[in-house]
DRENDO-1510 file (C-alpha; in Angstrom, 1 decimal, always signed):
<recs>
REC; n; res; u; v; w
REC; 1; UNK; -85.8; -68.6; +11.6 .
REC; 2; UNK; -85.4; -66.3; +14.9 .
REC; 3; UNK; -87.1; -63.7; +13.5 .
REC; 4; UNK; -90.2; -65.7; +12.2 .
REC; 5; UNK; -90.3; -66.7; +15.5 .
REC; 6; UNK; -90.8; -64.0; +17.2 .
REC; 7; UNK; -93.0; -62.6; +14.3 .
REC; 8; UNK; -95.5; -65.7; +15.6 .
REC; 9; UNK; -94.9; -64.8; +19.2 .
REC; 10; UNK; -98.5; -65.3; +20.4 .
REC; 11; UNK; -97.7; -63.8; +23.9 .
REC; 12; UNK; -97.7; -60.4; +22.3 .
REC; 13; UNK; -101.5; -60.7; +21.4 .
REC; 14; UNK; -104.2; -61.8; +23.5 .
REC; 15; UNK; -107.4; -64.5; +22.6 .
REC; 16; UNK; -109.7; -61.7; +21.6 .
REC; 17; UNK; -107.3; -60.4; +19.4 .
REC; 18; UNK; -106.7; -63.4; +17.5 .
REC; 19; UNK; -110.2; -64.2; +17.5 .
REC; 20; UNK; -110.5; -60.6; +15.5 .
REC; 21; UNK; -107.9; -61.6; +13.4 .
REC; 22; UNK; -109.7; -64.8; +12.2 .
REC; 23; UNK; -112.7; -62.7; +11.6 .
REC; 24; UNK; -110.3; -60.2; +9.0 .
REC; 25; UNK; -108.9; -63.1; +7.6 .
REC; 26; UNK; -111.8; -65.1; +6.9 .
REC; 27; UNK; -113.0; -61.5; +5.5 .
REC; 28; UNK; -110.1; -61.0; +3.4 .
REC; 29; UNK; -110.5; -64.5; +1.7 .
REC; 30; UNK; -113.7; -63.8; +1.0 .
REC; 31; UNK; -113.1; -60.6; -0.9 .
REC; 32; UNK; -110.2; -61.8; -2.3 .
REC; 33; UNK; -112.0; -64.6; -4.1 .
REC; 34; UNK; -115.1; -62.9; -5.5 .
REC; 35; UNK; -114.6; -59.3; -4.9 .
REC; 36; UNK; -111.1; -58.8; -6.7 .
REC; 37; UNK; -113.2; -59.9; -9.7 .
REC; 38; UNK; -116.9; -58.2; -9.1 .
REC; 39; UNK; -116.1; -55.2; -11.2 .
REC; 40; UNK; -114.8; -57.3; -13.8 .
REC; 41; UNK; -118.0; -59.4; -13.7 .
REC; 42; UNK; -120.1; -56.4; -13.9 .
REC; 43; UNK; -118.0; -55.2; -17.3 .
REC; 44; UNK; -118.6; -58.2; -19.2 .
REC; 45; UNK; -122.4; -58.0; -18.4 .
REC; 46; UNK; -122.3; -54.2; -19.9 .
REC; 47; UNK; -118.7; -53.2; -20.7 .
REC; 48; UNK; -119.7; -49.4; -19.5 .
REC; 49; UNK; -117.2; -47.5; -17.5 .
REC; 50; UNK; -120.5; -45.3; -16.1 .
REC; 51; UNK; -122.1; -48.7; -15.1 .
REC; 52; UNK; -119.0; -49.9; -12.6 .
REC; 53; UNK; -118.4; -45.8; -11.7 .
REC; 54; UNK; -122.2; -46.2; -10.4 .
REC; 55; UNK; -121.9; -49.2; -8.6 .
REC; 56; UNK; -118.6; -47.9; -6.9 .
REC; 57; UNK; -119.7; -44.0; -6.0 .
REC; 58; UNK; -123.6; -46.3; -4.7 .
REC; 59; UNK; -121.1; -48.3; -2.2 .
REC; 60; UNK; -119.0; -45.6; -1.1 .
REC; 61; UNK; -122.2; -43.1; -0.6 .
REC; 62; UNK; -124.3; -46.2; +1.7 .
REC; 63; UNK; -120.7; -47.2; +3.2 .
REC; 64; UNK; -120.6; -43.4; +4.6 .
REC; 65; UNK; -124.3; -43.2; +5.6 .
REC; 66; UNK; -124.2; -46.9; +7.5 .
REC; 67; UNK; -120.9; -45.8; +9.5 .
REC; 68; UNK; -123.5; -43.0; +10.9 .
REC; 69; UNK; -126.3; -45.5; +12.2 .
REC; 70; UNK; -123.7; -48.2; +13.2 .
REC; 71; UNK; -122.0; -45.8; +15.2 .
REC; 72; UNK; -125.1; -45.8; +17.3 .
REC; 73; UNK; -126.1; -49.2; +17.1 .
REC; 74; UNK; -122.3; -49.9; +18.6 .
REC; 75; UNK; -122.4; -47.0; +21.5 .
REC; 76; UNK; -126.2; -48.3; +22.8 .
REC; 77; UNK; -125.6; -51.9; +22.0 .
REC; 78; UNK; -122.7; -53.7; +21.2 .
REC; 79; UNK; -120.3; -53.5; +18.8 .
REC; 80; UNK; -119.8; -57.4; +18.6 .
REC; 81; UNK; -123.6; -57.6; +17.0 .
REC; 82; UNK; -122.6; -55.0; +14.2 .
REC; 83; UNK; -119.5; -56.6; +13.3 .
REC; 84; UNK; -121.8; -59.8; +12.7 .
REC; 85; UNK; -124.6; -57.9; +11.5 .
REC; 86; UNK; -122.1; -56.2; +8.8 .
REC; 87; UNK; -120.6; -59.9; +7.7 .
REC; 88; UNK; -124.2; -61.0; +8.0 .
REC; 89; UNK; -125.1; -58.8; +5.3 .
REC; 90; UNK; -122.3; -59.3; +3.1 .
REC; 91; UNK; -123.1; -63.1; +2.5 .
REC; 92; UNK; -126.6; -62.2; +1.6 .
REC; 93; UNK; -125.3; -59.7; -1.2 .
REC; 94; UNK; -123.5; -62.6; -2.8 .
REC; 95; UNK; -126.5; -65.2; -2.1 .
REC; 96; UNK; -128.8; -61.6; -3.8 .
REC; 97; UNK; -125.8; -61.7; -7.1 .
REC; 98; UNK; -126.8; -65.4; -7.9 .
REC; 99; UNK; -130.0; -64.6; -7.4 .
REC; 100; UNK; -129.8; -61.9; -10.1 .
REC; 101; UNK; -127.6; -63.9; -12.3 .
REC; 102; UNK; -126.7; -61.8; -15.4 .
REC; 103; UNK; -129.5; -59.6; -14.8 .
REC; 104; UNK; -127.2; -58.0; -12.0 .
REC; 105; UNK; -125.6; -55.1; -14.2 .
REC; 106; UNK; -129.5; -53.6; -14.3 .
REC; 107; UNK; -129.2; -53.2; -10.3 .
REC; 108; UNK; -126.0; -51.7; -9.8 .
REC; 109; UNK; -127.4; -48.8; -7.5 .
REC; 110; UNK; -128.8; -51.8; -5.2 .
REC; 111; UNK; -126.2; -54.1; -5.2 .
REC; 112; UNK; -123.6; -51.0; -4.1 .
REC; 113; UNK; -125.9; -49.9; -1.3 .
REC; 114; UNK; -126.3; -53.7; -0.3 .
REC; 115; UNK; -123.1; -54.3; -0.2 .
REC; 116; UNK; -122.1; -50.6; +1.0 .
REC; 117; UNK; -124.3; -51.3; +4.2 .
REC; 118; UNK; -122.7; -54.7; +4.7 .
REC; 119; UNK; -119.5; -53.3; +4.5 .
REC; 120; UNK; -120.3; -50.1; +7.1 .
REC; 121; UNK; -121.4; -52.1; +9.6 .
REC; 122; UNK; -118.5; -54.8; +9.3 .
REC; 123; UNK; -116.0; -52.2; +9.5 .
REC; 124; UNK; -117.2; -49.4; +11.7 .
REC; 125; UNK; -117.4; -52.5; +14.4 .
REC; 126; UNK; -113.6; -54.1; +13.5 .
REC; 127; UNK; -112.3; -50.7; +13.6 .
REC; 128; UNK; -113.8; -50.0; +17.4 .
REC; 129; UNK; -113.0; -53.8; +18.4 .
REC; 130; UNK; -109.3; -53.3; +17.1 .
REC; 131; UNK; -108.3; -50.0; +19.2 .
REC; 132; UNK; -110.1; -51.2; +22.1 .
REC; 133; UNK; -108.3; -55.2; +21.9 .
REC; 134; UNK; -105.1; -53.4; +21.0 .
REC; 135; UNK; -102.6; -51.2; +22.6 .
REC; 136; UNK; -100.2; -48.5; +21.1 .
REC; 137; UNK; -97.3; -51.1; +22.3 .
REC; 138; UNK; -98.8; -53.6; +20.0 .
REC; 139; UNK; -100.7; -52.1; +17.6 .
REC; 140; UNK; -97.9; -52.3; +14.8 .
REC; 141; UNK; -97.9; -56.0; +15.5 .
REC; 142; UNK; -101.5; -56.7; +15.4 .
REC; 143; UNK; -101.2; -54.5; +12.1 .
REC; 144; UNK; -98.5; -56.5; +10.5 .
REC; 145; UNK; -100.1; -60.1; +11.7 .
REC; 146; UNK; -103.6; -58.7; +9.9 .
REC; 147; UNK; -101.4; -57.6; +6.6 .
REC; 148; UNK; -99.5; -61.2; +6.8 .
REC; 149; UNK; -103.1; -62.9; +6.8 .
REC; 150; UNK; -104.9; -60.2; +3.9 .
REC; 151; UNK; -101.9; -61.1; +1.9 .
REC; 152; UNK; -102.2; -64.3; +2.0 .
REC; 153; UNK; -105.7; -64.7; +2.0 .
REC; 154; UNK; -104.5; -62.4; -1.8 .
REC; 155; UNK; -101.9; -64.9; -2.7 .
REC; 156; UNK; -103.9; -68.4; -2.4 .
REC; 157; UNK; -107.7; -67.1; -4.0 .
REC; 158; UNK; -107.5; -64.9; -6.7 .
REC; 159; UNK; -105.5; -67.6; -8.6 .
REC; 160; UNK; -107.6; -69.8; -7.9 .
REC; 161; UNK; -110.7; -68.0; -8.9 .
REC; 162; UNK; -109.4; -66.9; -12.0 .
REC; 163; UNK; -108.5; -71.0; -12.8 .
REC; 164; UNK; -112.2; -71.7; -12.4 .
REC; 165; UNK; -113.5; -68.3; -14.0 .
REC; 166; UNK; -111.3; -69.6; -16.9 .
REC; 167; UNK; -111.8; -73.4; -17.0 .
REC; 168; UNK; -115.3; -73.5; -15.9 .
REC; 169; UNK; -117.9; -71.6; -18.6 .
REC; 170; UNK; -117.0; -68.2; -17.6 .
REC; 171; UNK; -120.3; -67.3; -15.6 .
REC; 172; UNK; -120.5; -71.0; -14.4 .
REC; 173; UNK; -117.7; -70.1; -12.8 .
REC; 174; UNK; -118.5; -66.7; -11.1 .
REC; 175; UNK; -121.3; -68.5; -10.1 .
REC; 176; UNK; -118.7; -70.4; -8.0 .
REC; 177; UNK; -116.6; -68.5; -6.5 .
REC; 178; UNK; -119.9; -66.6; -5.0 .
REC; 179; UNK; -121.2; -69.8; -3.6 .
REC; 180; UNK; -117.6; -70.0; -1.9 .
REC; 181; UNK; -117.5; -66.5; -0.6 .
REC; 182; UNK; -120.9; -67.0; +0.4 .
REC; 183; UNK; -120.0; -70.5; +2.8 .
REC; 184; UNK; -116.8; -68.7; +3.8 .
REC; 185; UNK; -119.0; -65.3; +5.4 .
REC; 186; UNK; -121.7; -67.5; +7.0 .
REC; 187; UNK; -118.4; -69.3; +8.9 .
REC; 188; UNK; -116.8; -65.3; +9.6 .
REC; 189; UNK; -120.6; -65.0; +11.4 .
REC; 190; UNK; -120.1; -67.9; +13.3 .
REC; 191; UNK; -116.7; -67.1; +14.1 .
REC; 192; UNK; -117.9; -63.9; +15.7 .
REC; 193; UNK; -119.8; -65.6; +17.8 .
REC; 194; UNK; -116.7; -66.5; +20.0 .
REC; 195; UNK; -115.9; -62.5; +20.5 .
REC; 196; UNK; -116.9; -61.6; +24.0 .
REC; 197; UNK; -120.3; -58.9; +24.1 .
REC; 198; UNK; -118.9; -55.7; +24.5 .
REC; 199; UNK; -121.7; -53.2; +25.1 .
REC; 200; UNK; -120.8; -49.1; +25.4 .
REC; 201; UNK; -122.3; -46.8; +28.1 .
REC; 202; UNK; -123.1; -43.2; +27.1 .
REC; 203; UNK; -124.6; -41.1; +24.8 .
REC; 204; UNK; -123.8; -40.8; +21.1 .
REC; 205; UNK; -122.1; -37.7; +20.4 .
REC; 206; UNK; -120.9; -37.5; +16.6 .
REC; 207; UNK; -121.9; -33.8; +16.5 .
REC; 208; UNK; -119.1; -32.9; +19.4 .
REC; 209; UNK; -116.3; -34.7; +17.2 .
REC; 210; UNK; -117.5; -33.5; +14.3 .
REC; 211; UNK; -117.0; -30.0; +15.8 .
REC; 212; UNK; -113.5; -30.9; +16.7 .
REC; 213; UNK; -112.7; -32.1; +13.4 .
REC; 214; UNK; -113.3; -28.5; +12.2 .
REC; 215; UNK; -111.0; -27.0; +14.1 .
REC; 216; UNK; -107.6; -26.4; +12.8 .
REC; 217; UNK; -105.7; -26.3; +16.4 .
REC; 218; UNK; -106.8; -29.8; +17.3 .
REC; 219; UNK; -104.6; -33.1; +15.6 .
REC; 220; UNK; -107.6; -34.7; +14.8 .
REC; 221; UNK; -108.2; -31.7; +12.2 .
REC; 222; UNK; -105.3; -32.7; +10.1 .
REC; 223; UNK; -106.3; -36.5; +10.7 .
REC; 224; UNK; -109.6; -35.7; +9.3 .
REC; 225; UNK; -107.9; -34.2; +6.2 .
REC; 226; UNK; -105.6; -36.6; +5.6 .
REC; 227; UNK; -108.5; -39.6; +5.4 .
REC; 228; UNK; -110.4; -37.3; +2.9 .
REC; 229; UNK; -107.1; -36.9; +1.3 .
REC; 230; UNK; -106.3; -40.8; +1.2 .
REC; 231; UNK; -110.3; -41.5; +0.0 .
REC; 232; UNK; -109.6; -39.8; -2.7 .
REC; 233; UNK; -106.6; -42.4; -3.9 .
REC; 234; UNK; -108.8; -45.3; -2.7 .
REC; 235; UNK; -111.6; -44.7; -4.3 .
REC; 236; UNK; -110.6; -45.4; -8.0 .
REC; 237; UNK; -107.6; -47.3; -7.3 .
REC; 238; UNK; -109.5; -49.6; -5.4 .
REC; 239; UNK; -111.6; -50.9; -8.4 .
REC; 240; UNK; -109.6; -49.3; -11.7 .
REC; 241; UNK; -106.5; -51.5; -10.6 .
REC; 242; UNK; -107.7; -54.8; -11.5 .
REC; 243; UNK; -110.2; -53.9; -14.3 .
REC; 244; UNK; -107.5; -51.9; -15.8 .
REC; 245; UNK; -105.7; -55.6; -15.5 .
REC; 246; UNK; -108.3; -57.6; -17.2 .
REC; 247; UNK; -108.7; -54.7; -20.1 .
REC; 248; UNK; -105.2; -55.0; -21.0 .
REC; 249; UNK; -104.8; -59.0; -20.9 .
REC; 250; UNK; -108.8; -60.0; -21.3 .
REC; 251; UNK; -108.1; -63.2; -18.8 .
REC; 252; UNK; -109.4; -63.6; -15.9 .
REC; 253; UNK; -106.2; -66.1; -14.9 .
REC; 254; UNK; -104.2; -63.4; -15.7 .
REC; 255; UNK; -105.6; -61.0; -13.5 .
REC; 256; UNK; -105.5; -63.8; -10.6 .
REC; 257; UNK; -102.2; -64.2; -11.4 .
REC; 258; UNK; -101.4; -60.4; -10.7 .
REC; 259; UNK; -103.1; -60.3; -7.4 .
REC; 260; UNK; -101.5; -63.4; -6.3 .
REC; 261; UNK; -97.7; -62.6; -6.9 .
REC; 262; UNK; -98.7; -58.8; -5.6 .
REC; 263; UNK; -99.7; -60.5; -2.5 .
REC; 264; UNK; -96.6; -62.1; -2.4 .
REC; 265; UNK; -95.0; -59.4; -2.3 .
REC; 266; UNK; -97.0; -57.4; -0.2 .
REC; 267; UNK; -97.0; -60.2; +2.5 .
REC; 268; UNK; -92.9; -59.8; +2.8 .
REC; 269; UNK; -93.3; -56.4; +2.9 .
REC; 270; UNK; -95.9; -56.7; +5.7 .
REC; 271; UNK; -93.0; -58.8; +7.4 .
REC; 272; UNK; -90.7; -56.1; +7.0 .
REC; 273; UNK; -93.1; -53.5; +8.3 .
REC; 274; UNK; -94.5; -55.5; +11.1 .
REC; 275; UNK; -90.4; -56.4; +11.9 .
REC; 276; UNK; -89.1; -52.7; +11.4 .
REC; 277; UNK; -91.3; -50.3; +12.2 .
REC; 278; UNK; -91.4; -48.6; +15.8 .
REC; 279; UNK; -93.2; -44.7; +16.4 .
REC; 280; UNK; -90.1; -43.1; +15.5 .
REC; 281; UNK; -89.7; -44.4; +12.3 .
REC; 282; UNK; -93.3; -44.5; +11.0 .
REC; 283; UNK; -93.2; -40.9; +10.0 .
REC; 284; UNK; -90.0; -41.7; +7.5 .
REC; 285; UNK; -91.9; -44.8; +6.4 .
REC; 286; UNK; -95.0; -42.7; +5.2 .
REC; 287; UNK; -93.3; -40.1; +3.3 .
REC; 288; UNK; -90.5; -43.3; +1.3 .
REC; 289; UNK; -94.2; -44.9; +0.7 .
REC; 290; UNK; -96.0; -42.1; -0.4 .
REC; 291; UNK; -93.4; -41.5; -3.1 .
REC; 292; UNK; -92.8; -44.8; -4.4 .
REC; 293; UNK; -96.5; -45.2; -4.6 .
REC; 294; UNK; -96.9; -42.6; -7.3 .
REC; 295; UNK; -93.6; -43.3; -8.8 .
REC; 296; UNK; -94.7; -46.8; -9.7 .
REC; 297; UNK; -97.9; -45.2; -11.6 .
REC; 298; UNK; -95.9; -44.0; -14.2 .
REC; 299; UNK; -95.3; -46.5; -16.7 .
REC; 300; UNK; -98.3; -46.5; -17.3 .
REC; 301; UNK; -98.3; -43.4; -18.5 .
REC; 302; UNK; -96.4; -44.7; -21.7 .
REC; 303; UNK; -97.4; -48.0; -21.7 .
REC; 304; UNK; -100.2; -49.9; -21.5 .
REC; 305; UNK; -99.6; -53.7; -21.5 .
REC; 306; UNK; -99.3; -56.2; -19.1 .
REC; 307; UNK; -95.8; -55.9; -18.0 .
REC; 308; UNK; -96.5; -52.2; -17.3 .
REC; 309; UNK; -99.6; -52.5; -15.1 .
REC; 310; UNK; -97.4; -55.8; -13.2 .
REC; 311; UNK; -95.0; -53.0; -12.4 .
REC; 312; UNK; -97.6; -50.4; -11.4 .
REC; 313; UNK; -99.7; -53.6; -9.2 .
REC; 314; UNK; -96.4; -55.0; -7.4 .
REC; 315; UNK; -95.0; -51.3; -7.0 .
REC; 316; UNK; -98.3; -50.6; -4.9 .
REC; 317; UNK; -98.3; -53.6; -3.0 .
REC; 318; UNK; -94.8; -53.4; -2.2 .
REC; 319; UNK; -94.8; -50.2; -0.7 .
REC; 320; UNK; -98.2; -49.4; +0.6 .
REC; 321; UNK; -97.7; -51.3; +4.0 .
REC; 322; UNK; -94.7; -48.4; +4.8 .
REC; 323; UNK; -97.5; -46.6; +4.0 .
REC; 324; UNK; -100.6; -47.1; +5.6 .
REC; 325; UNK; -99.7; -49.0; +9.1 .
REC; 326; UNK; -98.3; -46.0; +10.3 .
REC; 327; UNK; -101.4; -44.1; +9.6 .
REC; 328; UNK; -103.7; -46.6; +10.9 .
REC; 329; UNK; -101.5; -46.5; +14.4 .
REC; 330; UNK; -100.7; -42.5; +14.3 .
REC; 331; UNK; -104.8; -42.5; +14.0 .
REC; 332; UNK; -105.7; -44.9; +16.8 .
REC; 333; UNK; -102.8; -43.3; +18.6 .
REC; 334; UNK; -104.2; -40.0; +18.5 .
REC; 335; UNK; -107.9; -41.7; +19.6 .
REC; 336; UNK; -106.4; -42.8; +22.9 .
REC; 337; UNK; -104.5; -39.8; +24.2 .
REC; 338; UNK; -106.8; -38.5; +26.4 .
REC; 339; UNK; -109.5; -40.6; +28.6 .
REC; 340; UNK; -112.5; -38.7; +26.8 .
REC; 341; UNK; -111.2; -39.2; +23.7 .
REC; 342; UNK; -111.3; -43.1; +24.3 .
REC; 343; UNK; -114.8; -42.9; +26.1 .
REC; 344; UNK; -115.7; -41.2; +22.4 .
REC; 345; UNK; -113.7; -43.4; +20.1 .
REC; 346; UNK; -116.9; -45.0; +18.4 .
REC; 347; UNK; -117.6; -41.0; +17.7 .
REC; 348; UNK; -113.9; -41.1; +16.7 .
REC; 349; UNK; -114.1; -44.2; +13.9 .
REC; 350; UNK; -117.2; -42.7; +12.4 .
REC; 351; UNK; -115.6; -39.2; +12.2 .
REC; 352; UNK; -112.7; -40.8; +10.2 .
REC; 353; UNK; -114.7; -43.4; +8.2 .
REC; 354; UNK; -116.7; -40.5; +7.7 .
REC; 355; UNK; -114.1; -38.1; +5.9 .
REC; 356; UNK; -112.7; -41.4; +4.5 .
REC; 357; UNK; -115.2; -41.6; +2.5 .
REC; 358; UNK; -116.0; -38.3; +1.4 .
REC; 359; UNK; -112.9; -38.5; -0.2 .
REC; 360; UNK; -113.7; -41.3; -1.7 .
REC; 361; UNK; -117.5; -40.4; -3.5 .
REC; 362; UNK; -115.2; -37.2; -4.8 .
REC; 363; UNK; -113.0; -39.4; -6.5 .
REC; 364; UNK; -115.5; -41.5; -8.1 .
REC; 365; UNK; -118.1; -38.7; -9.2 .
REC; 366; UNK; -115.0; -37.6; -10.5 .
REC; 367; UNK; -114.4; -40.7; -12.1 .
REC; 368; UNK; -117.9; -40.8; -13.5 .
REC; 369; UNK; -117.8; -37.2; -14.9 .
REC; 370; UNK; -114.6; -37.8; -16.9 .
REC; 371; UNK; -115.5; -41.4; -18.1 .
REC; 372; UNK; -119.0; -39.6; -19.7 .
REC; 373; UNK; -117.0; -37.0; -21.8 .
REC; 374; UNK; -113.3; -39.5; -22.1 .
REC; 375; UNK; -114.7; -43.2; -22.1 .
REC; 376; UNK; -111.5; -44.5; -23.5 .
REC; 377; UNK; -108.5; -45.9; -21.8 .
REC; 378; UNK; -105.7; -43.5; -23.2 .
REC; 379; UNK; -107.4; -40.5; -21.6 .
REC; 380; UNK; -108.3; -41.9; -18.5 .
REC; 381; UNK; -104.4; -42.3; -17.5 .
REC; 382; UNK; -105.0; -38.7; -17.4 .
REC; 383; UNK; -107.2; -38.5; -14.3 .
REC; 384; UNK; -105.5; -41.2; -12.7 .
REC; 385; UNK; -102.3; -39.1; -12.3 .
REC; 386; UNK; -102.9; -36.6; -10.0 .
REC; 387; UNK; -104.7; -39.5; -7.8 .
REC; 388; UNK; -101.6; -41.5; -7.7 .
REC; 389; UNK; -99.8; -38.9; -6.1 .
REC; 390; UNK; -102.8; -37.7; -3.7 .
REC; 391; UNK; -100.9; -39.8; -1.0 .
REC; 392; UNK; -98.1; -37.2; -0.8 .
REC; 393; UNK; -100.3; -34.8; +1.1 .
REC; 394; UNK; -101.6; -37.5; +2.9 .
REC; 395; UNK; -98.7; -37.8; +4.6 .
REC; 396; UNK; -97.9; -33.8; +4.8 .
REC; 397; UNK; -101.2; -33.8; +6.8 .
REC; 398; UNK; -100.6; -36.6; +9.3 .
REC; 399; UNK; -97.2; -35.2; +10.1 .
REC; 400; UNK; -99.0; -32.3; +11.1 .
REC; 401; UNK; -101.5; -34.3; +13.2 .
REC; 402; UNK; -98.1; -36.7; +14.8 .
REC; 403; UNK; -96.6; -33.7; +15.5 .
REC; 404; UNK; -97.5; -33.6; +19.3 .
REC; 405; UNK; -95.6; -29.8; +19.9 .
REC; 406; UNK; -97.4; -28.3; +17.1 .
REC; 407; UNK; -100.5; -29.6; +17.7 .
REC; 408; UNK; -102.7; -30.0; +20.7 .
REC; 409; UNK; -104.9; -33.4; +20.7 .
REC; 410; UNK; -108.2; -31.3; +21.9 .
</recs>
């Protein structure tokens, strides 16, 4: 009971950054109601591996091009109009989806860059609002507080979707759970409304961090690395996961059911982070993550059933918050060494959404290619293997960048 309470502690945290946190979680519902089964939707409309390797590798490609042109948009305006804009545009790709109907598998490529842009814009601004509300003391607690809310956001809607998907006739019942995610982005727009205007004076200087980027004596070097590094794990994990799910066990319940009780497991582990982890230990943390991450793969290697992929889904969600919050805060960390580097750190978020997602089209092309010569299950464990260990070097590479003696910040 102590710890819980200080775990809710609001004094930590100030208005704005609840506010922000609202906005993620209204977010996270959201996606965890229609967006955990968008993929599967598109399957049953064509059951073509190409077709959801399209719509994936379209997303990633518009996601990488938006960050570019919201960058801008958030240095000479204001970054509290793109975050809106970007949840703005997300609602009308689920009002354009039940427009389409089942005709929506014929415009993958639009759908992907639709949703792509909405999601460039959305994150490029929560990214900038997040270092600039937050503080390196705090920073692992605003992390932990947004992984408490994702996951349960995770626990409560995707079983809930998958009742209706399953009770309801089966499109019927996509049809609502769109109409949901639709009302519950229209009220993340309003909510932004209550973030203060926070305009940006200066030029826009991408090319200058860019430049930094490619130089091997600077930390954010290696940080750049390891986000093309970690793209490459997100981008087929991020979608393969759950259709992998519904392949095995053909029920959309069942797949809700997996995301809810991995949730619930990955909100006590986001306790346990949030509760545990300091700047000395978030090193350690990686490299126990990293491992466990790509151990937990391999039953699936000899088994494909639903017991196996359970494994493979908790083992992720278990571990991936020892993970990832110590990259997000060695990243943002790095961003606010120096005062130029924080009067750049819109240049800074693009740079590392950029390489992000670099890694992430090189995963699915990949994807695409080996689906168009193996389009079967069995051989596709193949290319997932080497993916689900990609994290490894991930964490070889911000060790470097962490590593203040080794490397210089500029």
């Amino acid at each position: 009971m102590k710890a819980m309470k200080q775990l809710i502690h609001t004094k930590r945290l100030d208005k704005e950054a609840w506010y922000l946190l609202t906005i993620s979680a209204l977010h996270a519902i959201s996606l965890a109601l229609s967006n955990t089964f968008l993929n599967v939707y598109l399957w049953k409309l064509k059951q073509n591996f190409l077709l959801i390797g399209w719509y994936n590798l379209t997303y990633h490609v518009s996601v990488a091009v938006t960050f570019v042109f919201a960058g801008w948009l958030t240095k000479k305006v204001d970054r509290v109009i793109a975050i809106r804009f970007g949840v703005a545009i997300q609602a009308l790709f689920y009002l354009t989806v039940l427009f389409l109907g089942t005709s929506a598998a014929d415009y993958v490529v639009l759908l992907g860059f639709f949703i792509g842009v909405g999601s460039g814009f959305y994150w490029l601004a929560f990214n900038v609002l997040y270092f600039e509300i937050t503080e390196r003391e705090n920073r692992d607690y605003f992390n932990g507080i947004s992984g408490l809310t994702n996951s349960l956001a995770g626990i409560i809607a995707p079983v809930i979707s998958g009742w209706i998907i399953t009770r309801i006739n089966h499109f019927t019942g996509y049809r609502i759970i769109f109409w949901i995610s639709l009302g519950i982005f229209i009220a993340a727009v309003i909510m932004s409304f209550f973030l203060k205007a926070r305009s940006s004076r200066g030029s826009y200087r991408l090319k200058e961090v860019l430049r930094i980027a490619r130089h091997r004596g600077t930390k954010w070097h290696w940080i750049n690395l390891a986000m093309l590094v970690q793209g490459i794990r997100e981008g087929v994990f991020v979608f393969i996961t759950g259709l992998l799910v519904y392949l095995t066990t053909r029920s959309e319940f069942t797949l809700g059911t997996f995301y809810t009780v991995c949730n619930l497991v990955s909100l006590i582990a986001y306790y346990f982070a949030g509760k545990w982890m300091t700047p000395e230990r978030r090193i350690k943390a990686m490299f126990v993550g990293a491992i466990a991450l790509g151990v937990c793969f391999l039953p699936y290697l000899f088994l494909l059933n639903t017991w196996s992929m359970f494994v493979f889904g908790i083992g992720i969600f278990l571990f991936f918050p020892f993970y990832y919050n110590p990259i997000l805060s060695i990243v943002f960390d790095v961003i606010g060494e120096k005062d130029e580097n924080v009067e750049l750190r819109v240049e800074y978020v693009v740079s590392r959404e950029l390489a992000l997602n670099l890694g992430r089209i090189i995963s699915v092309f990949g994807f695409i290619i080996w689906v168009s010569y193996y389009p079967d299950l069995i051989h596709l464990r193949w290319y997932l293997l080497p993916i689900a260990f990609m994290q490894v070097l991930t964490w070889w590479l911000i060790r470097k960048a962490a590593n203040g003696k080794r490397v210089a910040s500029r």
